[in-house]
C-alpha positions as CSV (number, residue, x, y, z in Angstrom):
1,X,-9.4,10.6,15.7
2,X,-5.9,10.0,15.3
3,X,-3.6,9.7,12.1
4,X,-3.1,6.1,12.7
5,X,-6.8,5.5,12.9
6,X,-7.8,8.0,10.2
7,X,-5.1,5.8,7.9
8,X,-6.8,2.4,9.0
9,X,-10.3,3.5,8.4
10,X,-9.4,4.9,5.1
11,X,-8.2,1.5,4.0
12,X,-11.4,0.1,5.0
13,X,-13.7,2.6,3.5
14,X,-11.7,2.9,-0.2
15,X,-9.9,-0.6,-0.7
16,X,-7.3,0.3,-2.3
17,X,-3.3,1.6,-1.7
18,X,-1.8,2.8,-5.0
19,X,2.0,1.4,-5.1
20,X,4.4,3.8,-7.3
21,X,7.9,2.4,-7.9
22,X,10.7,4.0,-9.4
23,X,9.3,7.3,-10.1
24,X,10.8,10.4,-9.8
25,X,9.5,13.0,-7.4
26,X,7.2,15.2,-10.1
27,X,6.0,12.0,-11.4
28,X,4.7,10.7,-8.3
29,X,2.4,13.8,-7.7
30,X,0.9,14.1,-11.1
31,X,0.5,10.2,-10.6
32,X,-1.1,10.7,-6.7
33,X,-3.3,13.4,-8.2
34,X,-4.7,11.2,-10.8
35,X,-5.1,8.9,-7.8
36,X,-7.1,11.3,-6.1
37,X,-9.6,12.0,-8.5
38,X,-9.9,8.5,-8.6
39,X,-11.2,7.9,-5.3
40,X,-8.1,6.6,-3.4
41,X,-6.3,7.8,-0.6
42,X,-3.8,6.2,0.5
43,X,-0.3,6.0,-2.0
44,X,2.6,3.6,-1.5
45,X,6.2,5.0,-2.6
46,X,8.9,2.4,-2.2
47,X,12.0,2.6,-1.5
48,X,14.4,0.8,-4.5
49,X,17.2,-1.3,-2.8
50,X,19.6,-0.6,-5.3
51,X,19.0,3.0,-6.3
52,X,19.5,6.1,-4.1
53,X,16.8,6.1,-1.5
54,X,16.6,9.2,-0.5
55,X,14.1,9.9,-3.9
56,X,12.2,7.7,-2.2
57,X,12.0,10.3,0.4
58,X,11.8,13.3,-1.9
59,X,8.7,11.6,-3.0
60,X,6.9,11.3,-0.1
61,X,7.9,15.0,0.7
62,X,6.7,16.4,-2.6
63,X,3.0,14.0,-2.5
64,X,2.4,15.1,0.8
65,X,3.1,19.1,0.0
66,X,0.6,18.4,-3.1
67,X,-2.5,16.3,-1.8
68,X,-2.6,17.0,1.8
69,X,-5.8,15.4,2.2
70,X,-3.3,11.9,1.0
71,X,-2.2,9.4,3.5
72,X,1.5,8.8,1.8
73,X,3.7,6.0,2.9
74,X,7.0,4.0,2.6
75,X,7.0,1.1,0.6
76,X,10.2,-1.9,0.6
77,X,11.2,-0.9,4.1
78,X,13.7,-3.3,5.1
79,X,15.8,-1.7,7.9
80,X,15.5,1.4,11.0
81,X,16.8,3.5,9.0
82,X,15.0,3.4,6.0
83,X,11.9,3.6,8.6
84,X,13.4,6.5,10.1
85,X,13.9,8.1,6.2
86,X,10.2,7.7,5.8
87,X,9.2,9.2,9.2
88,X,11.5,12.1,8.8
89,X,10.1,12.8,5.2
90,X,6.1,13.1,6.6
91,X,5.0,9.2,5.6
92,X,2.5,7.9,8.0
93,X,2.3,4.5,7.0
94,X,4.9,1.4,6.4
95,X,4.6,-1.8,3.9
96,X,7.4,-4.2,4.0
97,X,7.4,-7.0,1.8
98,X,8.6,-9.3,4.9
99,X,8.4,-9.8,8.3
100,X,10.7,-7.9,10.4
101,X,9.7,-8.0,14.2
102,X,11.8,-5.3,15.1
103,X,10.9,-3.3,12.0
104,X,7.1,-3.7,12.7
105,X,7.4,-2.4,16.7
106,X,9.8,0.4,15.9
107,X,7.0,1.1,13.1
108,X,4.0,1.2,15.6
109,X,5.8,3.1,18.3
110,X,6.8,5.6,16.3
111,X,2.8,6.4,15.5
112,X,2.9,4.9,12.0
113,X,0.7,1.9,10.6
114,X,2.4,-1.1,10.0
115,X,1.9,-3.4,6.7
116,X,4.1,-5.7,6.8
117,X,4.4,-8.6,3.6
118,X,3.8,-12.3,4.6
119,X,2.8,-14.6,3.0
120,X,2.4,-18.2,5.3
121,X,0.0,-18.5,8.3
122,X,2.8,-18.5,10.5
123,X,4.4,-15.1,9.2
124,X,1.2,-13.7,8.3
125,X,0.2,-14.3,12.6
126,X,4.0,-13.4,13.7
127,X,2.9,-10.1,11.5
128,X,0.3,-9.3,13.3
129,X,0.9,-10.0,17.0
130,X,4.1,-8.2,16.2
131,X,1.6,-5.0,16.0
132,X,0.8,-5.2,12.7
133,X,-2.4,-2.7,11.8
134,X,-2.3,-4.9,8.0
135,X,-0.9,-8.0,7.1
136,X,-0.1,-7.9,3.3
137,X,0.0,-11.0,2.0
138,X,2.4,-11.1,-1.0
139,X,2.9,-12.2,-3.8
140,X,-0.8,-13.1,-4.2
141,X,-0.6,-13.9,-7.7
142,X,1.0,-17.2,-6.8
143,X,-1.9,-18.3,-5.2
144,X,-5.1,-16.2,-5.7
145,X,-8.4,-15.8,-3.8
146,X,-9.0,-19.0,-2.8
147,X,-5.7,-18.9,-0.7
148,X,-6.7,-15.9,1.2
149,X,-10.0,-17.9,2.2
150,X,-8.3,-20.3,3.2
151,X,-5.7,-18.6,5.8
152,X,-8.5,-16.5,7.4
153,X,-10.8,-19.4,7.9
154,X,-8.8,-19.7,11.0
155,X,-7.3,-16.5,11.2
156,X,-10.2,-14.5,10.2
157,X,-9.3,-11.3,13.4
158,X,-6.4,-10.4,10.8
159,X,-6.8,-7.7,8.3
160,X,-5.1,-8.8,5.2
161,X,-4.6,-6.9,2.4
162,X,-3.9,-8.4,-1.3
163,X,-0.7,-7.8,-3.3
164,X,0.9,-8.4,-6.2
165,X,-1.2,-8.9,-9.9
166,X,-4.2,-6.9,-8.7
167,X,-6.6,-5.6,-11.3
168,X,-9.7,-4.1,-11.9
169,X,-10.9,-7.1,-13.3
170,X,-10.0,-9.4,-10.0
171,X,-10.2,-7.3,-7.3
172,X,-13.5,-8.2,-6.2
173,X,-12.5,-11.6,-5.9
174,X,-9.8,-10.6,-3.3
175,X,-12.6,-8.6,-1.1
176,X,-15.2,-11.0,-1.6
177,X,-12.6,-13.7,-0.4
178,X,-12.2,-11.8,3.1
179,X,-9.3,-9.2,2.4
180,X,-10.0,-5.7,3.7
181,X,-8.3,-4.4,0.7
182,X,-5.3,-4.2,-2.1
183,X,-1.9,-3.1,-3.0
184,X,-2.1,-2.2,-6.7
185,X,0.9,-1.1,-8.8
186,X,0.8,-2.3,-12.3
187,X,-3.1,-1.4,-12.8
188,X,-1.8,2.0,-11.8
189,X,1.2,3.0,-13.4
190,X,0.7,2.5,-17.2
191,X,4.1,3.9,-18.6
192,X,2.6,4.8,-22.2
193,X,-0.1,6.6,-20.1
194,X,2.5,8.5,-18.2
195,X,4.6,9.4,-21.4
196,X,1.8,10.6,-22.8
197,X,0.4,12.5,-19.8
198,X,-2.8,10.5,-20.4
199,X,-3.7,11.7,-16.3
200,X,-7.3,11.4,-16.7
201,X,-6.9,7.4,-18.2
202,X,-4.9,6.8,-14.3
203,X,-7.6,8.4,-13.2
204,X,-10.5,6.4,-14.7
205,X,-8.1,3.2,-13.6
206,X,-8.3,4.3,-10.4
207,X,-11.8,4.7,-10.1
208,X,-12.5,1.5,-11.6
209,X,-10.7,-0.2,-9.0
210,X,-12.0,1.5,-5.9
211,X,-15.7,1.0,-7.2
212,X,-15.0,-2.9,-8.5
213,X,-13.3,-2.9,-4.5
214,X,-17.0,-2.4,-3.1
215,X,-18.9,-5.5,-3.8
């Protein structure tokens, strides 16, 4: 099976992709390990717009030397050559929060998965016919469940994936809704939890949201 269909089946078999923002390097691996133990396998670093971005890369670098058995990503890819950063670093998946046509097919032919942001029908199906393996619609907390019902009732051949305000207490309502899974951050990255080195609390966090994912 290939990388690109190893990635997609693991979104569909654990639910969830752990988001990390504004990290630095060690801090993301003690945070993916945590993630790890907690069932999930897929982990989100995002590039920050207005910081450098190459510890975005660094990141991705450092997660993938550490949990090899991770799928690690680029998140906030807005341009080619923040694509190509994440490629050259190891990351075999993208998440954009918009939709960039030319992003998206540079994305796929370059072997990676593609999940792009959208958040209307029509960028949510421009998305996906621009080869979009996920369609992440955000920010979902505008709208909640009930909106993702309603945009696959007739678009129900797209696999969406929830993000923004995703919890262990609402997940459930996302996948029962017809999402094939979530973005989480906040849930994930607790700050005191961090300072603290309270690793096993992420952990549990983590496993509360992939097994509240399976309904």
């Amino acid at each position: 099976m290939k990388v690109e269909e190893q990635i997609v089946q693991s979104v569909k078999d654990t639910r969830v992709v752990a988001i990390i923002r504004g990290m630095a390097p060690e801090i993301c691996v003690k945070l993916a390990e945590s993630y790890r133990s907690g069932g999930i396998r897929l982990v989100e670093v995002t590039f920050d717009q207005t910081g450098d971005l190459r510890k975005t890369a660094e990141a991705i670098r450092a997660i993938r030397a550490a949990c090899p058995d991770m799928f690690v990503g680029a998140g906030t890819v807005l341009s080619r050559d923040q694509l190509q950063m994440a490629i050259d670093a190891g990351g075999a998946f993208m998440v954009t929060p918009t939709v960039n046509v030319d992003v998206i097919r540079a994305c796929v032919s370059a072997g990676l998965v593609a999940m792009p942001g959208a958040f209307t029908p029509t960028e949510i199906l421009t998305a996906y016919e621009a080869g979009a393996h996920f369609v992440k619609v955000f920010p979902i907390r505008a709208v909640g469940p009930t909106y993702i019902k309603d945009v696959l009732a007739p678009l129900k051949h797209i696999p969406l994936l929830a993000v923004g305000g995703v919890t262990p207490a609402n997940v459930a309502d996302y996948i029962k809704a017809g999402c094939a899974g979530v973005g989480v951050s906040g849930a994930l990255v607790n700050k005191e939890w961090i300072a603290a080195g309270a690793w096993d609390k992420i952990a549990a966090a983590a496993r509360e949201l992939v097994e509240n994912s399976h309904v």
